[in-house]
N, C-alpha and C positions, 0 to 999 in steps of 0.2 A: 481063496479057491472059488465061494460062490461067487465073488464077480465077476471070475474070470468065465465062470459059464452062464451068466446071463448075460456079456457082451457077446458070448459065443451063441445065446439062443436069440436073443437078439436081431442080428446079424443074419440067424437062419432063415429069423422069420421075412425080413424083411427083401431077401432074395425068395422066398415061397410066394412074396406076396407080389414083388415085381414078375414074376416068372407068371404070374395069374393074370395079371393087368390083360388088356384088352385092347389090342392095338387094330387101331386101324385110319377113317378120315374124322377130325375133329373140327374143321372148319364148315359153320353150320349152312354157308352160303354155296358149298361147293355141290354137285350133283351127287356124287356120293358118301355124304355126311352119314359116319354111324354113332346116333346119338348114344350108343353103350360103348365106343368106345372112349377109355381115358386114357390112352398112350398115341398120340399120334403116329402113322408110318410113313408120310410121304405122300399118300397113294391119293393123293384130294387131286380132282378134276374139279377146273372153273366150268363154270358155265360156259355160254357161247354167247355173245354180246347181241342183245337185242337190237336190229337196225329202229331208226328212225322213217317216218316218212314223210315226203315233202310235196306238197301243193302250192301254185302260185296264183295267186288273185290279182287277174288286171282287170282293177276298176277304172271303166272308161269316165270321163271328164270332159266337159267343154269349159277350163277357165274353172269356178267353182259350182258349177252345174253339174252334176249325175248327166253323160251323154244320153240322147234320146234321137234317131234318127226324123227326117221331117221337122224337127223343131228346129224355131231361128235362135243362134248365136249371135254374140259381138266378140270380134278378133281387136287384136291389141292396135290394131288401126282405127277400129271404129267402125268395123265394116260390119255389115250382118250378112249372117251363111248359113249354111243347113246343111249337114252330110246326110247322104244317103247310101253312102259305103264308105266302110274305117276295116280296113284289114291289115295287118303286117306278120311276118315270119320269124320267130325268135330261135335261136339257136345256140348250142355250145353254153349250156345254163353251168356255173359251177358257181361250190358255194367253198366260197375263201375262209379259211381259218390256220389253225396248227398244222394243218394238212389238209388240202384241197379236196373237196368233193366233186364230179364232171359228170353230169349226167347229156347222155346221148340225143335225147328226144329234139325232134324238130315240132314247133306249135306252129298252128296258123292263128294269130288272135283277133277276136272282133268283138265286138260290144255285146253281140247275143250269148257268148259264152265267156263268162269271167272266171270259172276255176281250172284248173288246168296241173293234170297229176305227174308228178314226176316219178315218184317212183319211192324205192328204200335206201337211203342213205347212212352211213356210221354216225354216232350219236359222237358231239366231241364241242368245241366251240368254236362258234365261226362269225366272221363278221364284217362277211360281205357277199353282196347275190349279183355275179356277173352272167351277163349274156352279150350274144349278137342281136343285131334287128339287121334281118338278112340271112342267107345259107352260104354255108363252105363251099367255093370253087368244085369241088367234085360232086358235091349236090348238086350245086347250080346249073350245072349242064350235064344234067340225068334228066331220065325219058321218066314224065312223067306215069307214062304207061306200065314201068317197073314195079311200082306201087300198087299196094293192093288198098280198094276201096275203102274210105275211112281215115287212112293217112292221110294227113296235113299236106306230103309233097305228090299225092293221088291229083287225078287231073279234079277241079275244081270248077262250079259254076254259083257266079261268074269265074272266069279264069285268072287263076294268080301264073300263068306261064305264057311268055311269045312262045320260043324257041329253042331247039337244042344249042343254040349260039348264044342268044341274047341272055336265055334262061329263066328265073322265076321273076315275078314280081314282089320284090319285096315291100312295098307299101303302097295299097292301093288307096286310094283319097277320092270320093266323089261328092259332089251337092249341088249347090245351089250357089250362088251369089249374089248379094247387090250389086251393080255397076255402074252406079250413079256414080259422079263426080263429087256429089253433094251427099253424099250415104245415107244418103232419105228415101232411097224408094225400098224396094223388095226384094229377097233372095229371088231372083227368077233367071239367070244366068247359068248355064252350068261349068263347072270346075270340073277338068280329069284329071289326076297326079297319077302318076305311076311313077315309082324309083325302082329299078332293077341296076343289075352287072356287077361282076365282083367286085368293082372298085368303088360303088358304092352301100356296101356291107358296113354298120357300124358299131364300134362296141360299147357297152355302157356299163357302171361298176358304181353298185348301190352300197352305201357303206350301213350294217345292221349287225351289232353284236350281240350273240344270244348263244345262251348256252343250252346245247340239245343235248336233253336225257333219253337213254334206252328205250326205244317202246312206243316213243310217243309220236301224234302226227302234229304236222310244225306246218303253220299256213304263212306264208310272204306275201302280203299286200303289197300290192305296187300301183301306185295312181297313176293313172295314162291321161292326161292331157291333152286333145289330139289339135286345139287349140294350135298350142306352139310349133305344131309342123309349121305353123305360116308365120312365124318373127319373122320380121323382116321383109313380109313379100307384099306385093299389092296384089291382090284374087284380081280389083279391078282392070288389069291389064297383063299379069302374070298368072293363070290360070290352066294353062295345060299342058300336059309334057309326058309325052312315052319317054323319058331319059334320051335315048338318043336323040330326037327329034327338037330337044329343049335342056339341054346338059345343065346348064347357068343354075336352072329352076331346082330341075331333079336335085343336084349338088346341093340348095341351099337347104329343100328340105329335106335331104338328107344330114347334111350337118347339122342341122336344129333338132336330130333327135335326142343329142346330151341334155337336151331342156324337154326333154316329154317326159319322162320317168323319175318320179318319187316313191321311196319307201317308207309304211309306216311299221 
């Protein structure tokens, strides 16, 4: 008889003492963690994912030289040059991983400004930094006057735009050059590039694998080489071209930008 009433007080107690328990969020990571309780209820709220943020560094380059406008270079010819304007338009930046990140921003980039903000992105892993060198068709024949001062596709001086027709200029190139035959004299030539028109928009896809955590800001170096706009071209006799007016040119250095950009 007494066992059968200490399994029965037993038994009481242990429903007096469940029935007292303290329910509520046990998980200590969630916003509503009640560290008194010890019965979980369900009722836990995650947090809300800290974005990441992203800046891109184009550090400009002549070859293995830090670019410096007015100073002389040597191109893969042998040729010695000197820029005094390095401009290009990048666009449709998205950062490739498990799931794609696309951020919106149009840049104008040049050697006097190398960091360049994009914005807050999902923290996840990615491992690759794609853009355009050039603007989207719908950009590219917008009035620049649409924009509001301070924008990249804002009217620009010098100016990166002909016309509602032609549209922006996507890579302006100017300097100097030798034109000796003999590449002994002195940059004192000048060189104008302009590449513009939708078709010649080009896309580039850096491959960088990195895993981006909650919170943090995430810088993308990118070495710009303005060098390799000219593989393959001779400044000494091939040197100027509004795209239409020199298509051959525009075209080549437009192709040669898969060879301007490295990530470190």
């Amino acid at each position: 008889m007494k066992h059968v009433i200490t399994v029965v007080m037993i038994a009481a107690l242990s429903v007096a003492l469940s029935s007292c328990a303290r329910k509520g969020c046990t998980d200590e990571n969630a916003t509503n963690y009640d560290s008194k309780a010890t019965k979980d209820d369900g009722s836990c709220i995650e947090p809300e994912a800290k974005p990441a943020h992203l800046t891109v560094h184009f550090h400009p380059m002549a070859g293995m030289q830090d670019l410096a406008f007015n100073t002389t270079y040597t191109d893969a010819n042998g040729r010695k040059l000197q820029f005094t304007r390095a401009s290009f338009y990048v666009s449709s930046v998205v950062l490739g991983g498990d799931a794609d990140y696309s951020f919106d921003d149009y840049l104008l980039v040049s050697p006097s400004t190398m960091m360049y903000e994009l914005g807050d992105f999902t923290a996840a892993h990615y491992h690759e930094l794609m853009f355009d060198v050039g603007v989207d068709s719908t950009a590219n024949h917008s009035d620049p006057s649409i924009y509001s001062a301070g924008h990249p596709l804002a009217s620009q001086n010098p100016s990166m735009h002909w016309s509602w027709s032609s549209g922006y200029i996507f890579i302006a190139l100017e300097g100097k050059v030798d034109t000796t035959a003999a590449m002994n004299g002195t940059p004192d030539f000048d060189f104008e590039i302009h590449v513009g028109t939708d078709a010649m928009k080009r896309s580039i896809s850096l491959s960088k694998h990195q895993d981006v955590e909650e919170g943090t800001d995430v810088t993308y170096t990118v070495m710009v080489d303005y060098l390799k706009f000219f593989d393959g071209i001779d400044l000494r006799t091939d040197n100027t071209t509004h795209t239409m007016d020199n298509m051959p040119l525009a075209t080549k250095v437009a192709d040669n930008v898969s060879k301007v950009f490295t990530i470190q």
